[in-house]
C-alpha positions as a printed NumPy array, in Angstrom:
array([[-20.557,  -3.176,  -3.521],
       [-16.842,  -4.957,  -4.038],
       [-17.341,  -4.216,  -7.895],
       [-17.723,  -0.308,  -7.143],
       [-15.306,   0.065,  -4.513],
       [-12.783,  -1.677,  -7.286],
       [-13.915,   0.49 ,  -9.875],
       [-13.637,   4.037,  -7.175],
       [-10.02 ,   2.236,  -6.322],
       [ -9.279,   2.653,  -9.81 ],
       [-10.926,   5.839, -10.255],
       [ -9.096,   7.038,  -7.349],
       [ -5.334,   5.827,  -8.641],
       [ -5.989,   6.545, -12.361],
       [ -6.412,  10.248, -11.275],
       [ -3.503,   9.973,  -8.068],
       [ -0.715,   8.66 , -11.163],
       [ -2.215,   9.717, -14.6  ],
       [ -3.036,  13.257, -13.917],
       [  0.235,  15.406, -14.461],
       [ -0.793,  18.489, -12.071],
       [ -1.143,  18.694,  -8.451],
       [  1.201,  17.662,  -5.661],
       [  1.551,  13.   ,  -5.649],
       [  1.34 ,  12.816,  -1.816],
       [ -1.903,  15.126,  -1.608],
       [ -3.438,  13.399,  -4.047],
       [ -2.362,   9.901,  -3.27 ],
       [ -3.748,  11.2  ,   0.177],
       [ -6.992,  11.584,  -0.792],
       [ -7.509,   9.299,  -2.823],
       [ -6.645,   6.986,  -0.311],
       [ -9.368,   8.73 ,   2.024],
       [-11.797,   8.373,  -0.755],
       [-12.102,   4.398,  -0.203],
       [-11.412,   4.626,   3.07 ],
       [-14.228,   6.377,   3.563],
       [-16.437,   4.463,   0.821],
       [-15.358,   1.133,   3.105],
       [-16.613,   2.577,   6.432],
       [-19.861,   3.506,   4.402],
       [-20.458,  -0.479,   4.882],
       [-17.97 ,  -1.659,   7.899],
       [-16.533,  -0.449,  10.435],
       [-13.507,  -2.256,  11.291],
       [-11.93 ,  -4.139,  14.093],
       [ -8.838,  -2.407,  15.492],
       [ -7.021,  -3.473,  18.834],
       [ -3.977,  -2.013,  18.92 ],
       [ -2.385,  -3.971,  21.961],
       [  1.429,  -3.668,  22.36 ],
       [  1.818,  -6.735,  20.343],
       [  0.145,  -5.895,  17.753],
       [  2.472,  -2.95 ,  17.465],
       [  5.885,  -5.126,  18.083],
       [  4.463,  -7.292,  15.086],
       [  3.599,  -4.861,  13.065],
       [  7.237,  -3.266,  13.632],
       [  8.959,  -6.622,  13.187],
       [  6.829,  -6.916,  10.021],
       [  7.922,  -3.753,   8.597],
       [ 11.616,  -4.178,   8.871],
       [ 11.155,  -7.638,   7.598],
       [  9.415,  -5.968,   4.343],
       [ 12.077,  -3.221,   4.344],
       [ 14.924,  -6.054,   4.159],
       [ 12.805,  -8.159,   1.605],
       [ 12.836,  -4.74 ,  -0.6  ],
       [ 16.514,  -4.274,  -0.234],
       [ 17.103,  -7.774,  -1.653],
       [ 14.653,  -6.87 ,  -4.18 ],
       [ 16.369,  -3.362,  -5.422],
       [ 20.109,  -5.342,  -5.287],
       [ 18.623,  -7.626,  -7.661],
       [ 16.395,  -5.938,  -9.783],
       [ 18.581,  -4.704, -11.899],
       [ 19.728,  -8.11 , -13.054],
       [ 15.814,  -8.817, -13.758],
       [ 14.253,  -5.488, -15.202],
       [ 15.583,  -3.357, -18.034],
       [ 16.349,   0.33 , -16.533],
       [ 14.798,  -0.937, -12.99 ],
       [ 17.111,   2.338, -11.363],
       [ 15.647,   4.428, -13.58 ],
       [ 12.234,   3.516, -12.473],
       [ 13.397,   3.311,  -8.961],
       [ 14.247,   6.715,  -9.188],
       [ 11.069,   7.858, -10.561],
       [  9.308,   6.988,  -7.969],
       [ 11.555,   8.367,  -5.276],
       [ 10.657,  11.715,  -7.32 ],
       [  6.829,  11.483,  -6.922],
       [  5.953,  14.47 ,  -5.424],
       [  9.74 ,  16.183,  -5.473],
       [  9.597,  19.245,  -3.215],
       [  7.43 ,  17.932,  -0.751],
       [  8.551,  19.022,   3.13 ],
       [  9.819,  15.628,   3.83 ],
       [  8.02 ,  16.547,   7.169],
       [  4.465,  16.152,   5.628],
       [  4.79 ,  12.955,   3.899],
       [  5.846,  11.362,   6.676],
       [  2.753,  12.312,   8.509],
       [  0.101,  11.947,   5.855],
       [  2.456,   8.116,   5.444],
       [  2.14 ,   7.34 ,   8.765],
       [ -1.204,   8.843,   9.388],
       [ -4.054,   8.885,   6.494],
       [ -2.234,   6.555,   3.419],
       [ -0.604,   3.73 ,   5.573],
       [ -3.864,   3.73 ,   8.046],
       [ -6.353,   4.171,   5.351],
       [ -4.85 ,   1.907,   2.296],
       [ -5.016,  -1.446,   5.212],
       [ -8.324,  -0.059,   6.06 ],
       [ -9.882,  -0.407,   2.664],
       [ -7.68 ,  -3.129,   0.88 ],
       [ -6.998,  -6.14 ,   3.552],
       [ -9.959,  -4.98 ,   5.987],
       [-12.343,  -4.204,   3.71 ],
       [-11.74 ,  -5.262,   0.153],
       [ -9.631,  -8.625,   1.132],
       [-12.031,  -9.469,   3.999],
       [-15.041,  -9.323,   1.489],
       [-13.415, -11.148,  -1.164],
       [-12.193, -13.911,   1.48 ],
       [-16.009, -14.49 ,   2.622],
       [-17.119, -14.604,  -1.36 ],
       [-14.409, -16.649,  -2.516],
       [-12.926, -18.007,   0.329],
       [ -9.477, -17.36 ,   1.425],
       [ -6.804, -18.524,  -1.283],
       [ -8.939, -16.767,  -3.935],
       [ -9.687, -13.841,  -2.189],
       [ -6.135, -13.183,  -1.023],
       [ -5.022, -13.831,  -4.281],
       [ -7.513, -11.327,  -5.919],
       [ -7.275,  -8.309,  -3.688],
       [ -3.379,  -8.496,  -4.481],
       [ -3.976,  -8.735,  -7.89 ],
       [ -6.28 ,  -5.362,  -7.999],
       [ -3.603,  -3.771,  -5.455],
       [ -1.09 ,  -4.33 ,  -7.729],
       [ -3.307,  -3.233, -11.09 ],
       [ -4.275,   0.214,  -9.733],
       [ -0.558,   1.017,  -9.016],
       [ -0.43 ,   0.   , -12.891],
       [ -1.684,   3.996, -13.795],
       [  1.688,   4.955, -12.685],
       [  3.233,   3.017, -16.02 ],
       [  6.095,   2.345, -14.13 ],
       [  6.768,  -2.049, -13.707],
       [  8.747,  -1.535, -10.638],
       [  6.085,   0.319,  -9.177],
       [  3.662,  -2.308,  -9.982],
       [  6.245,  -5.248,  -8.572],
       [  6.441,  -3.154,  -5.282],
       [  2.665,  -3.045,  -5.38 ],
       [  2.607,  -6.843,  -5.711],
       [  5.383,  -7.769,  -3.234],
       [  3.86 ,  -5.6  ,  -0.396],
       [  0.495,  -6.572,  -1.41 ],
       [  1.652, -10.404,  -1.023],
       [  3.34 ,  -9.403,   2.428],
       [  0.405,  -7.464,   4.522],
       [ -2.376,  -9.739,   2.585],
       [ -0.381, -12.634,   4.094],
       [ -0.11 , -11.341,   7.534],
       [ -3.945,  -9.977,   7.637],
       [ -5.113, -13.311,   6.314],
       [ -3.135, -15.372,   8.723],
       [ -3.618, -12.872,  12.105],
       [ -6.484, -11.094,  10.824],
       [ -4.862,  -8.375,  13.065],
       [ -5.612,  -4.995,  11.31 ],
       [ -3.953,  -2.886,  13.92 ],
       [ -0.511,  -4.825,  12.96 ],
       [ -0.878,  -4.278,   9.551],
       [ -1.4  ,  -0.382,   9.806],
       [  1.34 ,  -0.191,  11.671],
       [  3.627,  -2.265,   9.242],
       [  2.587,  -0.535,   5.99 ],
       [  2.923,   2.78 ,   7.526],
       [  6.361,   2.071,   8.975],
       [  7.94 ,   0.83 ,   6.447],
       [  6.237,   3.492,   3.867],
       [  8.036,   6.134,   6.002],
       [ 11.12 ,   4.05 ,   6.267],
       [ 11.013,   3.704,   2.396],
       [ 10.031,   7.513,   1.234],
       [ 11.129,   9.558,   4.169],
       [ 13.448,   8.069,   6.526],
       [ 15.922,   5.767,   4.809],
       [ 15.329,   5.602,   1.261],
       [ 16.399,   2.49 ,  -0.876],
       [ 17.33 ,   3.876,  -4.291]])
């Protein structure tokens, strides 16, 4: 079960990021629905979204939007042509109402990616191999699917928000928070305030 939902994961990004037709934020979208929907084949999560969950998950996003600020003022210091690749990113799916993608953000890939990668993916991995190795893990095949987009600062994004909600699911095991983080600050990062 973990090994196939990796291997549709992959599946899913390979053809979101290697495929050169079709619009990146529908496919991103459904591939993001694909695993969602493969994870609620087997579990059907836990999700109490109580007030605090949702100031948490709000303080958590602009926390992760200030960490990637940081990160951007320093990258280029660290990676070769990291503006570049910056850049590239911010033109995934170029054309897009600006409208949409912050709905299908804050509504099927923000929801949907916690769903299958910290409440379904990191949650089995933590029971198999307890929680150090299975936080550790699930970041480390977060970060390899984003590696179809051959683009390192991609991948380091991948990582360092992979890191950050991993952390907070692991520690509050508060899904409702999470959602609400990732999808804040993907909309904060793509749609509302872009950090280029």
């Amino acid at each position: 079960m973990i090994s196939t939902a990796v291997f549709l994961a992959g599946l899913c990004w390979a053809f979101t990021f290697a495929l050169p037709w079709g619009n990146f934020w529908l496919k991103i979208s459904a591939s993001v629905i694909v695993v969602c929907l493969y994870s609620l084949r087997w579990e059907r999560p836990t999700l109490n979204l109580t007030p605090g969950s949702v100031a948490a998950g709000v303080l958590a996003a602009a926390v992760l939007y200030g960490i990637f600020g940081v990160g951007n003022a320093l990258a280029p210091y660290i990676v070769p042509g990291a503006q570049g690749q910056v850049g590239e990113i911010h033109a995934l799916g170029a054309g897009t109402p600006r409208a949409l993608v912050f709905l299908l953000l804050c509504l099927v890939t923000g929801p949907g990616e916690e769903i299958f990668w910290r409440g379904f993916l990191q949650g089995r991995l933590v029971d198999r191999w307890g929680p150090g190795r299975g936080f550790a893990l699930t970041t480390l095949i977060y970060g390899g699917v984003h590696a179809f987009s051959l683009n390192l600062m991609l991948v380091l994004a991948a990582l360092t928000a992979g890191v950050f909600w991993g952390g907070l699911y692991l520690w509050r095991r508060d899904l409702g928070m999470v959602i609400v983080s990732h999808s804040l600050w993907s909309a904060c990062i793509f749609v509302v305030a872009p950090i280029r």
